[in-house]
C-alpha positions in Angstrom: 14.6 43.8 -33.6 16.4 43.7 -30.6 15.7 40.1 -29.0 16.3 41.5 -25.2 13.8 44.1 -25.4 11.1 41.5 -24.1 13.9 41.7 -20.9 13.5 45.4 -20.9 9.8 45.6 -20.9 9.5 43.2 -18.3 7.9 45.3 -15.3 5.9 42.7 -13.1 8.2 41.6 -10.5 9.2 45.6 -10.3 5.5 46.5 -10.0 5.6 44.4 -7.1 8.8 45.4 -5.4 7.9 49.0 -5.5 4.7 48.8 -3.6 6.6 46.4 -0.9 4.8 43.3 -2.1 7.2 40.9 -3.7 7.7 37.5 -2.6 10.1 35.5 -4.5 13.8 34.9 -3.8 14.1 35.4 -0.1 17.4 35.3 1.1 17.3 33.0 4.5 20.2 33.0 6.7 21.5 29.5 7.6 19.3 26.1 7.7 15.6 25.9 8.4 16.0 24.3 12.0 13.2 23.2 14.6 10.7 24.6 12.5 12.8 27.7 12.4 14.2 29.9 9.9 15.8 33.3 9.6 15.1 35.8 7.2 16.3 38.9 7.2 18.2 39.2 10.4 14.8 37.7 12.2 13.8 34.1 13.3 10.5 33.0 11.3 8.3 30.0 11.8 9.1 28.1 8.3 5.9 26.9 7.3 7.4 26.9 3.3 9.8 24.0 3.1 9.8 20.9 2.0 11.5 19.4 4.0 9.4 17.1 5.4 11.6 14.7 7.2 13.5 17.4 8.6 15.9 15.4 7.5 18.8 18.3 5.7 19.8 19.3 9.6 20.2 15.0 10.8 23.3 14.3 12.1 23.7 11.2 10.0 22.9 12.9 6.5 25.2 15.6 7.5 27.7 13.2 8.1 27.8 11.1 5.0 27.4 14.4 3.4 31.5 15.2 4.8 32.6 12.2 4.6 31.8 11.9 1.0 33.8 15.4 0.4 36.5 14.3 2.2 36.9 10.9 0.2 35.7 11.6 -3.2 36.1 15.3 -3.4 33.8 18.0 -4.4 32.7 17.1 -7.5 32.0 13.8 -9.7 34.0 16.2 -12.6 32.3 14.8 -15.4 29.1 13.0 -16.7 29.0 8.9 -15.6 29.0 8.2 -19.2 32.7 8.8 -19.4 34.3 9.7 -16.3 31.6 10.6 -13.3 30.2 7.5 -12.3 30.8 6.9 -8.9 30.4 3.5 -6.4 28.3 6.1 -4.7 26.0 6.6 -7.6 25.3 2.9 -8.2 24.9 1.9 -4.6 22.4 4.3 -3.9 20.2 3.2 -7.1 20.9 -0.2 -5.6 18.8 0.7 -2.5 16.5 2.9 -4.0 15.5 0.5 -6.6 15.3 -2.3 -3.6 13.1 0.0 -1.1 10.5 1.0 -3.7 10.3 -2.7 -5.6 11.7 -1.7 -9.0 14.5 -3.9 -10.5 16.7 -0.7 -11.1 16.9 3.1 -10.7 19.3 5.5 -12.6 20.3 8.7 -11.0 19.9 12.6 -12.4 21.1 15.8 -11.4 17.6 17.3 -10.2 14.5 15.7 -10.0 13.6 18.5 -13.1 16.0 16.5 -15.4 14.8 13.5 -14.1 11.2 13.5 -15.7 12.9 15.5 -18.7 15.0 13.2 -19.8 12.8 10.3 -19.3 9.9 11.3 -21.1 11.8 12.6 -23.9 13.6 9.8 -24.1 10.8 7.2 -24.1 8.1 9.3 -26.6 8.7 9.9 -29.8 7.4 10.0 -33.5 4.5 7.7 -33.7 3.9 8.1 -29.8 1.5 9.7 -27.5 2.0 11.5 -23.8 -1.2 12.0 -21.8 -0.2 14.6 -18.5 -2.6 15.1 -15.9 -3.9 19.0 -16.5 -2.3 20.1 -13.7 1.3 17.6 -14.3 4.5 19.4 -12.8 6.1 21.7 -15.2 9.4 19.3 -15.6 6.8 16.0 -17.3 5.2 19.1 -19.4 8.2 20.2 -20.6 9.5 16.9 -21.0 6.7 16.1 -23.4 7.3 19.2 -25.5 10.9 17.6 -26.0 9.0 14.5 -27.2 6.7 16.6 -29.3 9.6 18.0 -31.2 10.4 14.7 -32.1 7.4 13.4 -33.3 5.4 12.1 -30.4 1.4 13.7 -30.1 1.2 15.4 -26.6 -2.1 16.0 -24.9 -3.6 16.5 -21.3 -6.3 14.8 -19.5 -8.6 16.5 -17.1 -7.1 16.5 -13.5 -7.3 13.2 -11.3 -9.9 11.9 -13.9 -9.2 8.4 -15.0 -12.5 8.4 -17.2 -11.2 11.8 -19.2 -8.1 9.4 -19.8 -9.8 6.5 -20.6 -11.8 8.3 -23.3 -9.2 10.0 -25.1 -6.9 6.5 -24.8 -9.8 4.6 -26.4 -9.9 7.4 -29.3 -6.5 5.7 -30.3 -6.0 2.2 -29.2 -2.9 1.3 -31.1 -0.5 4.0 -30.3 2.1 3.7 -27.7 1.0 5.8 -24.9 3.1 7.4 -22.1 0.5 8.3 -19.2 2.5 10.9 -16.6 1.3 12.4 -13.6 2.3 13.5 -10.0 1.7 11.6 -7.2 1.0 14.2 -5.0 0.5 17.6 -6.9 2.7 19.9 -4.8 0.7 23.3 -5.1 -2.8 21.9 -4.1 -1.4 18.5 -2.2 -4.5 16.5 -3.5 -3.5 12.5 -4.7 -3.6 11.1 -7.9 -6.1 8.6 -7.9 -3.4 5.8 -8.6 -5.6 2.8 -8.5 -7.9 4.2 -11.1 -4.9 5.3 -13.4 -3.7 1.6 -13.3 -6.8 0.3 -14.8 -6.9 2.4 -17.2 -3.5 2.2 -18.1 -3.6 -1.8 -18.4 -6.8 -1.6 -20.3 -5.5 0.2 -22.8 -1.8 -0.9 -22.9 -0.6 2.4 -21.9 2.7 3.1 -19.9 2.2 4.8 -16.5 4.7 7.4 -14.9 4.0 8.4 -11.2 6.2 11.4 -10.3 6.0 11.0 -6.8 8.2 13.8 -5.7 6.1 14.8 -2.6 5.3 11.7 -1.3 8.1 9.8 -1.4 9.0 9.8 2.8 6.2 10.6 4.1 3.4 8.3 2.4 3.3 4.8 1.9 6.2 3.7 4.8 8.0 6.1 3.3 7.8 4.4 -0.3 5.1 7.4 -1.7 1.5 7.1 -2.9 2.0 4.1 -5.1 2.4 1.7 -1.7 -0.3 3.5 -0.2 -2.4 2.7 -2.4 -1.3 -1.3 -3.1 -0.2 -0.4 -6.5 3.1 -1.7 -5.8 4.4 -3.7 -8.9 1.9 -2.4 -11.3 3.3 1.5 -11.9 5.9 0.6 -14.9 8.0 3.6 -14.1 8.0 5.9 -11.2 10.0 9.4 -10.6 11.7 11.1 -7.6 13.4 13.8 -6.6 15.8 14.2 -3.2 15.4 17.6 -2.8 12.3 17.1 -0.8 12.1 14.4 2.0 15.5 13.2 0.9 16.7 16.2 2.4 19.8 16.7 -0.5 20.1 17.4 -4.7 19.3 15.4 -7.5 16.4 12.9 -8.6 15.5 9.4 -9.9 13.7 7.5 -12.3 12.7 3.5 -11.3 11.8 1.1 -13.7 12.6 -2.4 -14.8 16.4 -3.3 -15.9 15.8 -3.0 -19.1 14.1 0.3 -19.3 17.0 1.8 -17.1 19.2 0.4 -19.2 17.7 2.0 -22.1 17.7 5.3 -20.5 21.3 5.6 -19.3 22.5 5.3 -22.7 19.8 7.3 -24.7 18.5 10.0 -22.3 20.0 13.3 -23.0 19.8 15.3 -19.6 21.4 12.1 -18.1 24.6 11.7 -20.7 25.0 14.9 -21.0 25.2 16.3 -17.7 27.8 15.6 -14.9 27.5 12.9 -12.2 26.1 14.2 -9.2 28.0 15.3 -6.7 29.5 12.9 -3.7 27.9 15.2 -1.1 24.6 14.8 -2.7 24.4 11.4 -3.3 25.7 10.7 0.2 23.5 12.6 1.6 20.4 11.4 -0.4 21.5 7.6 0.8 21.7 8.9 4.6 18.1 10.1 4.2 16.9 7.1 2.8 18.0 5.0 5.2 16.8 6.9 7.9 13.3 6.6 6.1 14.1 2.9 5.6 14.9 2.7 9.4 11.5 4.6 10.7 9.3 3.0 7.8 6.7 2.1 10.5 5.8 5.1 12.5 3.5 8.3 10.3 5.7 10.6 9.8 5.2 14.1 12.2 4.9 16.2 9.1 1.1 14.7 8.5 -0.2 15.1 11.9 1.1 18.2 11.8 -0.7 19.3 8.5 -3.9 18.0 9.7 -3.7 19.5 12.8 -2.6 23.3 11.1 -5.5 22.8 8.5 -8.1 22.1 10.8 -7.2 25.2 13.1 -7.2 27.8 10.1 -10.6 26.1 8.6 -12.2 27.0 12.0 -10.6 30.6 11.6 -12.1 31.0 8.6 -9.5 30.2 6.1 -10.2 28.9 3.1 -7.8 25.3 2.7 -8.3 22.2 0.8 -8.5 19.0 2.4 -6.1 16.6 1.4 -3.6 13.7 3.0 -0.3 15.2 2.7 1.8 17.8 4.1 0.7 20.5 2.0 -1.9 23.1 3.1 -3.2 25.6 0.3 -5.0 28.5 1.7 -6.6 30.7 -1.1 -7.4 34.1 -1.8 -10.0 35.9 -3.8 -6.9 38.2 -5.7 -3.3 38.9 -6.3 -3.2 41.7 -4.2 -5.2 39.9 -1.1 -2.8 37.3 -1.3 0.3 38.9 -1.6 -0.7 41.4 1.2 -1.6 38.9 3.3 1.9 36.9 2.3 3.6 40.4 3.8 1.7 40.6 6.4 2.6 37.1 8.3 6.3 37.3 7.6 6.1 40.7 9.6 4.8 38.8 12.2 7.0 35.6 12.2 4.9 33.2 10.0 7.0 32.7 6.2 4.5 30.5 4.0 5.2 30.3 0.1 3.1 32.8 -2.3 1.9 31.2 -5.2 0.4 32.0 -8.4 -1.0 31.0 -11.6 0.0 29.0 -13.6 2.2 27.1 -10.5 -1.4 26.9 -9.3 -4.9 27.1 -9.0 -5.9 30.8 -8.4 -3.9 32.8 -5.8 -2.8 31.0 -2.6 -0.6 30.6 -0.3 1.2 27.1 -0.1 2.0 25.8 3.5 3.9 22.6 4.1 4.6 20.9 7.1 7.5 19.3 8.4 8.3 16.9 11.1 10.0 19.6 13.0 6.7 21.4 13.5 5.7 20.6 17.1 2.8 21.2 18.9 4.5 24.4 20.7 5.9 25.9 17.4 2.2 25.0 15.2 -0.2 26.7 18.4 2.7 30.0 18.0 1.4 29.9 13.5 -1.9 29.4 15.0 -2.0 32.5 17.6 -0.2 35.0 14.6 -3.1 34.0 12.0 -5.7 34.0 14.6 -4.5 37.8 15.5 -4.2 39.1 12.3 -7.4 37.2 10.7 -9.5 40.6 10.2 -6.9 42.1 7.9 -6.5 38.8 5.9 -9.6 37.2 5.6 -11.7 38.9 3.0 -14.7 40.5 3.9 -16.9 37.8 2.5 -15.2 35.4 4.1 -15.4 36.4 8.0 -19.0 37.0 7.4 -19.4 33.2 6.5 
């Protein structure tokens, strides 16, 4: 058997392409700007990124970003075990650790190998990992690591504390890794954090929040676990900087000890290179502009508030929720992807997204502080004018 014929037979993505309806791996031409974007030779209103900060085109992040190349070079040229560990690398987890209330943070190369080194680090034989149903693929696949090694890996219903309280009480005296998102970044509905705590310190169980979507924007800027006045009480929390921290790369937070643990046992972390001096730089520009405008909401929610209202009275079907992310969902495949097509002949990009990144067929909007009134009314007036050919039928007579 030939083990690339799997490759061969492969014929979705061209099914797609030859009836004009593929979405996945647009080329954009330079940053998303203003709200702005280019695709194709054409300026689009960039209602995918998330960016939320609008922080990748700030004057400051750009900065550090070339002044760290200019100092330290382009790469870290080899993992921080050995040879790669930068001052840039440890002062950053200096101020991360000190802005979200953690005694120490540890660096990764993507907020992917961030959750998947930690949770296969910390669960094994003898263990169990409990993910929220719908827990980002990077924790899932982090527990299979832990699986292979012995730990017992299941998945509580989604955002329901009781579900997980049930199963944990099945076995008490197990060590128990509890991981979820903070905010799930398909749907952009909250864990209930509060909840999760109890149950977690009820049972003994560990908690990780992987708060890659709320980190900048909720909280002052410190994510879902401030929000909610859990500070203190989340044993170990995840990040990434590829969102609101407008670079590469990711985080775990935790107390010394655990750090410790992980920076000489975690494979993803010894066994990759340090992150690169642009990155980090820019990362620690990002946070400090957070840091510095901690008190004011961010744009980016306003701004999603004031989108999903405007397309609920159209007639589109979005889910309430209190971040930036706006799903608006289809009946089909084909309804959705048409209607994907349709918007970025007309100016409007949003992300198409399917199962299993989420619940049904949607499209995923997220909103950034660059979207201003003037550039949100202009989304408004191109869904508005094309709502007959994307609404279902079903729909518009509701």
């Amino acid at each position: 058997m030939d083990l690339l014929e799997k490759c061969r037979a492969f014929t979705r993505a061209d099914e797609a392409r030859d009836v004009g309806l593929y979405p996945f791996y647009p080329a954009f031409q330079g940053p998303s700007e203003g709200g702005q974007a280019v695709l194709d030779g054409a300026e689009v209103c960039m209602l995918g990124s998330n960016n939320y900060r609008a922080l990748s085109v700030n004057a400051q992040v750009i900065g550090a970003a070339q002044d760290a190349i200019a100092l330290y070079g382009t790469s870290a040229a080899g993992s921080r075990l050995l040879n790669g560990n930068l001052d840039l690398h440890e002062n950053l987890e200096a101020d991360l650790a000190d802005f979200f209330g953690y005694e120490a943070a540890l660096i990764f190369s993507t907020g992917y190998m961030a959750n998947l080194g930690v949770v296969s680090a910390l669960a094994g034989s003898g263990d169990q990992v409990f993910l929220d149903e719908k827990a980002h693929a990077s924790l899932i696949d982090g527990a299979r690591l832990a699986e292979v090694s012995g730990a017992v890996v299941r998945q509580f219903a989604h955002n329901d504390p009781n579900d997980l309280a049930r199963q944990l009480a099945a076995s008490p005296t197990a060590p128990s890794l509890v991981a979820t998102d903070g905010v799930f970044s398909m749907e952009g509905d909250l864990a209930p954090v509060a909840e999760l705590v109890s149950v977690c310190e009820e049972f003994g169980a560990t908690l990780l929040v992987d708060d890659a979507h709320g980190v900048g924007v909720l909280g002052r800027g410190r994510g879902v676990i401030e929000q909610v006045g859990m500070r203190g009480r989340v044993p170990l929390m995840t990040l990434t900087f590829s969102k609101a921290l407008a670079s590469q790369g990711g985080a775990v937070l935790a107390d010394a000890k655990t750090v410790d643990f992980l920076r000489h046992t975690s494979r993803p972390q010894l066994f990759s290179a340090g992150l690169s001096p642009a990155d980090t730089a820019a990362a620690h520009a990002a946070l400090r502009e957070i840091r510095r405008h901690a008190e004011a909401e961010p744009d980016a929610l306003a701004a999603a508030e004031y989108l999903r209202r405007a397309l609920d009275a159209l007639g589109y079907d979005v889910a309430g929720s209190a971040s930036p992310v706006i799903p608006v969902r289809f009946p089909d495949q084909l309804s959705m992807l048409s209607a994907q097509r349709l918007l970025v002949e007309h100016g409007v990009y949003t992300n198409a997204v399917l199962p299993p990144a989420g619940e049904g067929c949607q499209l995923r909007i997220a909103c950034t502080d660059a979207h201003t009134p003037g550039v949100l009314e202009a989304a408004i007036g191109v869904f508005a004018s094309l709502r007959e050919d994307l609404l279902p039928r079903y729909r518009r007579a509701a």
